[in-house]
KOLMARRO-820345 format. One record per residue: x, y, z of N, C-alpha, C in turn. Coordinates in steps of 0.2 Angstrom, whole numbers, plus 5000, padded with zeros to 4 digits. Layout:
BEGIN
n.X,n.Y,n.Z,ca.X,ca.Y,ca.Z,c.X,c.Y,c.Z
X,Y,Z,X,Y,Z,X,Y,Z
...
This chain:
BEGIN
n.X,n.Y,n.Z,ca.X,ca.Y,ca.Z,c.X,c.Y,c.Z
5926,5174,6612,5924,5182,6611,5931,5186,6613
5931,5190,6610,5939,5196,6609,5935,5201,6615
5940,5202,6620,5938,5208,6626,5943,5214,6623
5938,5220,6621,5941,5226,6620,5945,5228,6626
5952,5231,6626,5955,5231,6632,5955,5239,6633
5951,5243,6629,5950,5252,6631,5955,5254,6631
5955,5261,6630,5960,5265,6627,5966,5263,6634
5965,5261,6641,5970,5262,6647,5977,5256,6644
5974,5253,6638,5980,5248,6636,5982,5252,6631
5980,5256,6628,5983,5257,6622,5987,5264,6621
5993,5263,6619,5998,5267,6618,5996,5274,6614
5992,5274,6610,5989,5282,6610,5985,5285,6613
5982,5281,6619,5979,5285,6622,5982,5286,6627
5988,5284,6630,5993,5286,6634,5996,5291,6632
5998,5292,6624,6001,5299,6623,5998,5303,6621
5991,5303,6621,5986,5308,6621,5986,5311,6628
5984,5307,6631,5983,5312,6640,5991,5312,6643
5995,5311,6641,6001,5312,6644,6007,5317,6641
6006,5321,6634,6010,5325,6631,6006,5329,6628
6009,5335,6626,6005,5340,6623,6007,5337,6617
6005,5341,6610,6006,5337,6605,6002,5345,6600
6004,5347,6594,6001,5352,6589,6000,5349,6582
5994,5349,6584,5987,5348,6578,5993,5348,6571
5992,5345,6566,5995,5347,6561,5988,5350,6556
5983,5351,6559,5978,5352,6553,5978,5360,6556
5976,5361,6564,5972,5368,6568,5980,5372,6569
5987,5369,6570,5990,5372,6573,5993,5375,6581
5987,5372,6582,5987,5373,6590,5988,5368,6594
5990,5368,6601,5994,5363,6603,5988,5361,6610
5988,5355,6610,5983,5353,6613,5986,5347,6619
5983,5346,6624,5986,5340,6629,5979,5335,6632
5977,5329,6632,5972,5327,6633,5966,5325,6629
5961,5324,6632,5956,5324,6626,5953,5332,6627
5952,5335,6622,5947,5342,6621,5941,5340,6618
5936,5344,6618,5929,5344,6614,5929,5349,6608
5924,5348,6605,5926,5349,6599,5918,5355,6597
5918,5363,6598,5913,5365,6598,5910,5370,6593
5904,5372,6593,5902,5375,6586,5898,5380,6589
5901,5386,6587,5899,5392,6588,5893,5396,6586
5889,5395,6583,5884,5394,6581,5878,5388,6578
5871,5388,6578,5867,5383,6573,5870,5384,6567
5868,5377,6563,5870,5378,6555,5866,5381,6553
5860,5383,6554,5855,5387,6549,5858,5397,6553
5861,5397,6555,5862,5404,6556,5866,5409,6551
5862,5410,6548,5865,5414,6540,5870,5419,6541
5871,5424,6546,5874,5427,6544,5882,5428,6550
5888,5432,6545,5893,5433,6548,5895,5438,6553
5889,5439,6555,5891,5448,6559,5893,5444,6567
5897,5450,6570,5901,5448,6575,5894,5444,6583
5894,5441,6587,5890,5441,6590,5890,5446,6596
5885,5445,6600,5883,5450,6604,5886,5447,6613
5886,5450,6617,5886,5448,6621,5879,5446,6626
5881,5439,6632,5875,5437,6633,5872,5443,6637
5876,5447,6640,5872,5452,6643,5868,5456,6639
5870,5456,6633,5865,5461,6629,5858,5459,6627
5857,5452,6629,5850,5449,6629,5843,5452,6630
5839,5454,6625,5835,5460,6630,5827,5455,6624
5821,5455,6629,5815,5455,6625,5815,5458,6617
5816,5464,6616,5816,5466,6610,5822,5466,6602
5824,5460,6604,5830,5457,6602,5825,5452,6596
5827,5451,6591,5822,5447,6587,5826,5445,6583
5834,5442,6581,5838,5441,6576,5845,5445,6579
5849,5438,6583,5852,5439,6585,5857,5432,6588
5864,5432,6592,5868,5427,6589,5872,5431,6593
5873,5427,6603,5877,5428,6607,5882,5421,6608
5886,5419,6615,5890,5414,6616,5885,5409,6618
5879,5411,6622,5873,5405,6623,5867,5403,6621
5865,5412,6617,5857,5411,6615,5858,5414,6607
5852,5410,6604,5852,5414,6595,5845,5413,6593
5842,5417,6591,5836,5420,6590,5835,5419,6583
5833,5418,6577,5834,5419,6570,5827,5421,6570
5826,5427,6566,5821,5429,6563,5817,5431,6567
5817,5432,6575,5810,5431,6578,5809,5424,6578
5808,5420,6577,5807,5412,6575,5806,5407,6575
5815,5405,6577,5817,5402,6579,5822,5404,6583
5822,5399,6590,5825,5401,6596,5832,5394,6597
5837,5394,6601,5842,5390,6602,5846,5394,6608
5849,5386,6610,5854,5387,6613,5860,5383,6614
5865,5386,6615,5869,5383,6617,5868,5377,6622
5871,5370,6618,5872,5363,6624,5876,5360,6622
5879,5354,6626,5883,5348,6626,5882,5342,6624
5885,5340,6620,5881,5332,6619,5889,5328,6620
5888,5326,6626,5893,5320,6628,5891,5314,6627
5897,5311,6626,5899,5305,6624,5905,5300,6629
5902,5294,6631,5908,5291,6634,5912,5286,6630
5920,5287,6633,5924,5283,6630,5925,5279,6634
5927,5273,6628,5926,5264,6634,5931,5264,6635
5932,5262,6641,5940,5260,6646,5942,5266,6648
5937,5272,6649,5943,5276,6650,5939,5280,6658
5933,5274,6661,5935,5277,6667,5929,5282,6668
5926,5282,6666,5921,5288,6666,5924,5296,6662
5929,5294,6655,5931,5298,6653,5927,5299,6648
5924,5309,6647,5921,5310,6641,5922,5315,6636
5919,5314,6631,5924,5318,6624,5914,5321,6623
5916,5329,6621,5908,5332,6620,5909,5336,6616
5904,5336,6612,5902,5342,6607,5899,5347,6611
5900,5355,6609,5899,5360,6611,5895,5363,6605
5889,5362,6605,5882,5361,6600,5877,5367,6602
5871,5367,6598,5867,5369,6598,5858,5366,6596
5855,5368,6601,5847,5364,6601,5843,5371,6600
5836,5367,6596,5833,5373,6596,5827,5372,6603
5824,5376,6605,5817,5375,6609,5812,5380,6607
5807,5377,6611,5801,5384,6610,5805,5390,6613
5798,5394,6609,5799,5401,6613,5798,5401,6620
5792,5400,6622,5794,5398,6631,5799,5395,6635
5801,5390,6633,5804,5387,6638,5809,5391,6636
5813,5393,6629,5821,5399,6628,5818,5404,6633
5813,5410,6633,5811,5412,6638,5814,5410,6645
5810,5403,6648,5812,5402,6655,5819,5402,6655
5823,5397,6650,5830,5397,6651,5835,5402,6651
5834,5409,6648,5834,5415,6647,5835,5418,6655
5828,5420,6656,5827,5423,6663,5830,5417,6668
5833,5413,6668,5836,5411,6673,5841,5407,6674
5847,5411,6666,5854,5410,6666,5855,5410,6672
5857,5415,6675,5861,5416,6680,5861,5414,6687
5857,5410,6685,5853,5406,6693,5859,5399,6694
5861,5400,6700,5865,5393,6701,5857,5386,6703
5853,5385,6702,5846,5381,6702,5845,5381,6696
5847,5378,6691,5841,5378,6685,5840,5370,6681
5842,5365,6687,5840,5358,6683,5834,5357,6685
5828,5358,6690,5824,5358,6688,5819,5362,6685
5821,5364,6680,5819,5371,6674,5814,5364,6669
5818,5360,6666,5816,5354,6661,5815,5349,6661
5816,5343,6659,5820,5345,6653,5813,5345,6646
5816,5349,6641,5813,5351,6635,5815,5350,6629
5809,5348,6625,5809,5345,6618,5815,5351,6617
5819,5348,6611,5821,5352,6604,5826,5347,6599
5826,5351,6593,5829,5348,6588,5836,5350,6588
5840,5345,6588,5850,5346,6585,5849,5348,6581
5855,5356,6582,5855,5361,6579,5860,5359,6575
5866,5356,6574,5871,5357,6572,5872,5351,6567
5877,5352,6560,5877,5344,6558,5886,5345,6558
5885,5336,6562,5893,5335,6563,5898,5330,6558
5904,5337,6556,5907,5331,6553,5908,5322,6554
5909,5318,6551,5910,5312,6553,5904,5308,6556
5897,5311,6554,5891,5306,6555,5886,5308,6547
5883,5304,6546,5876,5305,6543,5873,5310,6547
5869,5313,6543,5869,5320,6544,5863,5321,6548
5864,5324,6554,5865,5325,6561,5858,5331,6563
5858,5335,6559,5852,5340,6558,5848,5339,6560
5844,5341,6565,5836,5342,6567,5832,5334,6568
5839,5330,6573,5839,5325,6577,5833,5325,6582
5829,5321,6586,5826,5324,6590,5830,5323,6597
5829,5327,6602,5831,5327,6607,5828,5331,6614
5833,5329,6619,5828,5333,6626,5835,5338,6630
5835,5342,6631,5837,5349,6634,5837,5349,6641
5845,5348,6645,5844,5347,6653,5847,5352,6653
5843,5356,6658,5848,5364,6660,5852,5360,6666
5856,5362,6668,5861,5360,6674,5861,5367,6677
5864,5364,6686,5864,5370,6690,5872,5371,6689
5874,5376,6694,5882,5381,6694,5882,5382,6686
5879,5385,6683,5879,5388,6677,5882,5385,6668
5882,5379,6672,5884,5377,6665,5880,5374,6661
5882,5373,6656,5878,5374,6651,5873,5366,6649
5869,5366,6647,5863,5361,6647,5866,5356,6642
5864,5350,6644,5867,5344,6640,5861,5341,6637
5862,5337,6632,5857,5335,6627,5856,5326,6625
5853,5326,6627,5851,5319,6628,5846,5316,6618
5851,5313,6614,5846,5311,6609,5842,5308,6610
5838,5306,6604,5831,5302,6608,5834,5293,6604
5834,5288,6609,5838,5282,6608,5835,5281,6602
5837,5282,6595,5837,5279,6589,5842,5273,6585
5845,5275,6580,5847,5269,6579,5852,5275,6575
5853,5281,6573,5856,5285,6572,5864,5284,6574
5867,5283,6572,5875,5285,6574,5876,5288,6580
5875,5294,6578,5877,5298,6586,5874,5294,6590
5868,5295,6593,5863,5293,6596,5867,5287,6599
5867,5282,6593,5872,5275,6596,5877,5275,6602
5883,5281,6599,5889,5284,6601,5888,5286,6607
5882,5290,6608,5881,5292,6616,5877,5289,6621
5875,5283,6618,5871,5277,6624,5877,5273,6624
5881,5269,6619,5886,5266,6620,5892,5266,6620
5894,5271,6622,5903,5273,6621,5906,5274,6615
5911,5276,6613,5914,5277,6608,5924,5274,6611
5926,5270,6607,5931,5265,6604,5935,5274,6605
5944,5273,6608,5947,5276,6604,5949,5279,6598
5950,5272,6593,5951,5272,6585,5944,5278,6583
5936,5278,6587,5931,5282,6584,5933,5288,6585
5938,5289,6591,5938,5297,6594,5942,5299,6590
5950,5296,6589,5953,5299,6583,5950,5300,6576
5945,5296,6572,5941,5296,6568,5937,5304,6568
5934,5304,6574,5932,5311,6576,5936,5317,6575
5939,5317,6576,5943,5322,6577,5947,5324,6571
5947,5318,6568,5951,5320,6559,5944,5322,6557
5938,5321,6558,5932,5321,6553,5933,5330,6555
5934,5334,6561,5933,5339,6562,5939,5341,6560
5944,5341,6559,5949,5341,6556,5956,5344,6560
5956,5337,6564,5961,5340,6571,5964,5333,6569
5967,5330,6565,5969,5325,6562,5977,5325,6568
5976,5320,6573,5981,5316,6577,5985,5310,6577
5982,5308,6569,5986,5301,6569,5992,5300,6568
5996,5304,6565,6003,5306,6564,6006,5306,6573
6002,5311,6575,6006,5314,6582,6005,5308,6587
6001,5304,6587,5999,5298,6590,6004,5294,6587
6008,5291,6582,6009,5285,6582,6018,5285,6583
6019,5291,6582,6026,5292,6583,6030,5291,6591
């Protein structure tokens, strides 16, 4: 049996966490591992600028700030994390900055109680994966459960253990070679800048 020796033996993940390096896809110059995140759900139809979270009010029915989206009255969402760990690197993790939908109630509770540094035991609560990610089978309205976290950040997403790719990717790590895979699929292609 072949022991995976993780990214701490392999020379691009040393010059990944060790040099800054610019994207030849994004242009922008990066150092480390970054997340890779999506400013809206996929079903959000429209282009208009978003609003600020302070502007969140009850009579808001169609709507699209940095953490909450309302469609139609309808459908409710929020912004969350779906982390993934990478093998050999230590407790090191690479996350999607995503979106889940919830009921109206519980968007409600998590709503009125943003700004509370207490809000893990708020949930956790059903919802559907809101976003489809480059670089898997398509990832839409996955099932999953909604962890609000305390000191204000944002809730992380826990899939429900399927046989789904992602799902796989977030109970058993993700390989190197998969993170770059990823990050081309997004289109943050570093194999050039990594191999030189």
């Amino acid at each position: 049996m072949t022991i995976d020796p993780g990214p701490a033996d392999d020379r691009r993940w040393k010059r990944l966490q060790n040099r800054s390096w610019t994207c030849g896809s994004c242009g922008q110059t990066h150092t480390g591992i970054f997340d890779i995140a999506f400013d809206k759900p996929t079903v959000w139809p429209d282009a208009k600028e978003r609003i600020s979270n302070a502007a969140l009010a009850p009579g808001l029915t169609h709507f699209l700030s940095d953490d909450f989206c309302v469609l139609e009255n309808e459908h409710y969402f929020v912004r969350c994390v779906l982390e993934i760990p990478i093998l050999g690197a230590n407790g090191g993790l690479f996350a999607f900055g995503v979106w889940s939908s919830l009921s109206k109630r519980n968007f409600v509770i998590y709503a009125e109680n943003f700004n509370s540094d207490d809000r893990c035991t708020l949930g956790p609560w059903f919802g559907w994966f809101s976003n489809r990610l480059p670089g898997y089978p398509d990832t839409l309205n996955l099932k999953c459960q909604v962890h609000p976290r305390d000191d204000r950040r944002r809730p992380f997403i826990e899939l429900e253990p399927t046989d789904h790719p992602l799902a796989c990717d977030q109970r058993n790590g993700i390989s190197i070679d998969r993170l770059i895979e990823i990050y081309a699929a997004c289109g943050h292609d570093l194999r050039s800048a990594l191999s030189d």
